[in-house]
C-alpha positions, 0 to 999 in steps of 0.5 A, spaced: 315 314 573 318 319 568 324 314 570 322 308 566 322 310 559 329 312 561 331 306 565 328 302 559 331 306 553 339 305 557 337 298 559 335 296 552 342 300 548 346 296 552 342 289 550 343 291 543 351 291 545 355 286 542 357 281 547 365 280 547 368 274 544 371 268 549 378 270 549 383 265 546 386 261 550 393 257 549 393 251 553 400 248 551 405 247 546 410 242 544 416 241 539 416 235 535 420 232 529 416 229 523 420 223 521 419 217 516 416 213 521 410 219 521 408 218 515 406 212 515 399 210 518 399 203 522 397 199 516 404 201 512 399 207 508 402 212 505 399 219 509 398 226 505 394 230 509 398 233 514 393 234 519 393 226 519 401 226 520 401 229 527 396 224 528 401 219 527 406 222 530 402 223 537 401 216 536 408 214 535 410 218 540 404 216 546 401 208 543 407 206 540 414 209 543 417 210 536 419 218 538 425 222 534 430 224 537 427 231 538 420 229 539 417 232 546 411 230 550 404 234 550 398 234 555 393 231 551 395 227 546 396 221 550 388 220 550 386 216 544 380 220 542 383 226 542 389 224 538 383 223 533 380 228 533 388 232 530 387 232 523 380 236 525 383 241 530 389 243 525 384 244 520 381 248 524 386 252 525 391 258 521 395 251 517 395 253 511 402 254 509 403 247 512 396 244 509 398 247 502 406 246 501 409 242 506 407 236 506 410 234 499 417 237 501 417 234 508 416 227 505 421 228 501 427 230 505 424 225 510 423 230 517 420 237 518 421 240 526 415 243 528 412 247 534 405 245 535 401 250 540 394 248 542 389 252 543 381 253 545 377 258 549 372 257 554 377 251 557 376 247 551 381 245 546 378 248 539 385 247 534 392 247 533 397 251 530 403 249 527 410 253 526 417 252 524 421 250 530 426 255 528 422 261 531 423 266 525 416 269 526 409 265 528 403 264 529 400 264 537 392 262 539 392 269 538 395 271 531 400 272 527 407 275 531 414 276 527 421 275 529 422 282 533 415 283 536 
C-alpha cells in the first residue's frame, strides 16, 4: 500500500507532460508555370489573390487541359473540392513573400515557375507552401532550409 502515492504521483507527472505534435508530413509536390491564362478566372475575371491563382492553374492544367509547358501533375488537384479548397491551404501555409510580393510582379512579367509542396499531419492534407522553382533555398513542411543545408 505504501506504493500507491508513489505509483500515482509517477502516473500523474507523466499525465501533465506535454503530448508531442503530429509530425508534418509532406505528401507531394509538383512544379508548375503561372502564365497569363492562370490569371484569369473562367469568367475572364482578372484574379489578385494568389492563393486564388494556383486555383486557377490546378484547374487549368486538370478541368480544361491548358497546361504550360512546364506545368507538372500532382496527386490531388484532379478532385474539384480539393482544387477549391487552395487558396485556403496556401493561406495556411508559410506564403507570405508570395502572398504580399509576387503577384503584382508575376502579372506583370506574365509567368513565375514555381515549387508547390503539399503538406498535412495525421494523413490529412492541412496547406501548401509555395517556392521558387530555382532551388535557391526554401521551405519544406517542416521549415525553412537554405541553398547548402
Amino acid at each position: 500500500m505504501q506504493r500507491l502515492p508513489w505509483i500515482a504521483a509517477l502516473l500523474a507527472a507523466c499525465l501533465s507532460l506535454p503530448l508531442p505534435a503530429l509530425a508534418q508530413e509532406m505528401f507531394g509536390s509538383y512544379y508548375t508555370a503561372l502564365g497569363p491564362q492562370d490569371f484569369y478566372n473562367s469568367s475572364g475575371r482578372q484574379l489578385t489573390d494568389f492563393g486564388a491563382i494556383l486555383q486557377q492553374d490546378r484547374a487549368n492544367f486538370h478541368r480544361f487541359n491548358r497546361r504550360d509547358a512546364s506545368d507538372e501533375g500532382d496527386p490531388f488537384f484532379a478532385n474539384r473540392d480539393l482544387r477549391a479548397a487552395i487558396p485556403a491551404l496556401f493561406a495556411a501555409g508559410d506564403n507570405a513573400w508570395w502572398r504580399d510580393r509576387v503577384t503584382p510582379v508575376t502579372q506583370t512579367r506574365g509567368e513565375a515557375d514555381v515549387l508547390v509542396i503539399l503538406c498535412g499531419r495525421g494523413g490529412r492534407l492541412t496547406h501548401l507552401i509555395v517556392n521558387h522553382a530555382n532551388g535557391d533555398g526554401y521551405t519544406t513542411c517542416r521549415g525553412r532550409v537554405t541553398a547548402g543545408d
